[in-house]
C-alpha positions as a printed Julia matrix, in Angstrom:
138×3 Matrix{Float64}:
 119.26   98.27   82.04
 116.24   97.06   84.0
 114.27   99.5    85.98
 114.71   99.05   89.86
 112.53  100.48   92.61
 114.47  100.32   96.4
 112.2   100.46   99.34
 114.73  102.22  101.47
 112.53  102.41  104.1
 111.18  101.53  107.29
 114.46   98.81  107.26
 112.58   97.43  110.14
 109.06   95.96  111.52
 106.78   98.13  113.75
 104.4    95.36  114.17
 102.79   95.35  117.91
 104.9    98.42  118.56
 103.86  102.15  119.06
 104.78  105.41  117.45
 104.63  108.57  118.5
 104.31  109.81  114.86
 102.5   107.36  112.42
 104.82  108.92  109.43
 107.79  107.39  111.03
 106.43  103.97  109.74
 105.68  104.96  105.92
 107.24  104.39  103.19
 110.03  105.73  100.97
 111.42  104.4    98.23
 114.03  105.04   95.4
 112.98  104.41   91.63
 115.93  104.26   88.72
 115.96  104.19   85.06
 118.72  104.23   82.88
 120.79  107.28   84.28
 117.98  109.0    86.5
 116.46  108.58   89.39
 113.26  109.49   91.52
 113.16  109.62   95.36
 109.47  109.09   96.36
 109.54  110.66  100.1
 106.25  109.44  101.26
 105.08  111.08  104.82
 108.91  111.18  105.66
 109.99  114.01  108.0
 113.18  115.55  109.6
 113.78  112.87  111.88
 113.34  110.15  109.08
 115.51  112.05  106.47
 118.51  112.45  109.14
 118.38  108.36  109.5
 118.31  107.87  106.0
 121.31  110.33  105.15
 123.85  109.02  108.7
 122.73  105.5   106.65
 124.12  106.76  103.16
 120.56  106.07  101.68
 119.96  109.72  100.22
 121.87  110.45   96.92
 121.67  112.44   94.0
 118.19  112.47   92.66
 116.72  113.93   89.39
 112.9   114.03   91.14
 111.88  114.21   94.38
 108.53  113.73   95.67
 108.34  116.39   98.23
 107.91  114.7   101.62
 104.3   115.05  103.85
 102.66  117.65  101.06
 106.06  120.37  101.87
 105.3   120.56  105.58
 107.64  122.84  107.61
 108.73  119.23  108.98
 109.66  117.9   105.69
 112.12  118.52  103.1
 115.48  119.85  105.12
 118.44  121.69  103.59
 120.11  118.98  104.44
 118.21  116.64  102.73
 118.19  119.09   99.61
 121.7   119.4    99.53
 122.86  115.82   99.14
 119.39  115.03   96.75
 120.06  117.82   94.78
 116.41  117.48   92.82
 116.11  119.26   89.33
 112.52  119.08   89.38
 110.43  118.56   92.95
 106.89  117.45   93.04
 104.69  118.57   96.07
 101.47  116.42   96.05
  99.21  118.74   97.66
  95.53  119.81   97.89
  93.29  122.59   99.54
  94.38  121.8   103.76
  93.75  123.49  106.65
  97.57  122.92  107.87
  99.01  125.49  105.65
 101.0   122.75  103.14
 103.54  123.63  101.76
 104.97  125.5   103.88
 106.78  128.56  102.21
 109.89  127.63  104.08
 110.14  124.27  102.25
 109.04  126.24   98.72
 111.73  128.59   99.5
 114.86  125.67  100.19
 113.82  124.23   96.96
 114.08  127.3    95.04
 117.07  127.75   96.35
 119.29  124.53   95.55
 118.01  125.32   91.61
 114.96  122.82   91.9
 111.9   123.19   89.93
 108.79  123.19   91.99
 105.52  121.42   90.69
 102.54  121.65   92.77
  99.58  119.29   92.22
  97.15  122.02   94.03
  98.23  124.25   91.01
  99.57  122.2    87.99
  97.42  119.55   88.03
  98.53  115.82   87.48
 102.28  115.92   87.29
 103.69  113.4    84.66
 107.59  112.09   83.92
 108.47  109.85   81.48
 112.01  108.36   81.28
 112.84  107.09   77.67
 115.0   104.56   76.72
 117.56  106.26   76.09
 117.3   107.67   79.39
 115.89  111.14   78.64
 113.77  112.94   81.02
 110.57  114.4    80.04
 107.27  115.63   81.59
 104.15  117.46   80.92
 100.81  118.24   82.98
């Protein structure tokens, strides 16, 4: 099995348009290996994650990167409860917006997910073997 990375979105061009919110033109993407997979969230808020989900793009996920650092706008319990992550990563430094927001830490804690911060763990890595075992360290 060959690994595949989906760019699940933006499915369209904003070129010469105008957002109101420049997350709603970043990136996310869906990376799987053997029998696991990784939903990388990018900037993506509620409004983004609702698209994605009515569009059947959200599954089962082994890792997800927490979306916009774990802002209050990011990471819904409706999100959590189709992606199901075992392990969430919330790429995050010393802000002035309050990220994450303890209601996001608190929704991932409670679907079962463990909850690595980069502000407090340090570089995050996950390795996928070929057998399709799941391992990381810091």
């Amino acid at each position: 099995m060959k690994a595949l990375l989906r760019l699940i979105y933006p499915d369209k061009s904003f070129e010469g348009k105008t957002l109101k919110q420049v997350h709603d033109s970043m990136v996310v993407a869906e990376f799987s290996y053997k029998n696991k997979k990784v939903l990388f969230a990018g900037d993506m808020e509620k409004n983004i994650e609702e698209y994605l989900i009515k569009k059947g793009e959200i599954s089962d996920v082994d890792i997800l990167k927490v979306g916009h650092q774990g802002s209050k706008t990011s990471s819904s319990q409706k999100l959590l409860n189709i992606a199901k992550p075992e392990y969430s990563v919330v790429p995050v430094g010393k802000n002035s917006y309050g990220h994450p927001n303890q209601d996001v830490l608190s929704r991932l804690a409670s679907i079962g997910s463990q909850i690595f911060r980069t502000d407090r763990d340090g570089t995050i890595k996950f390795e996928i073997d070929s057998l399709g075992n799941l391992k990381f360290s810091r």
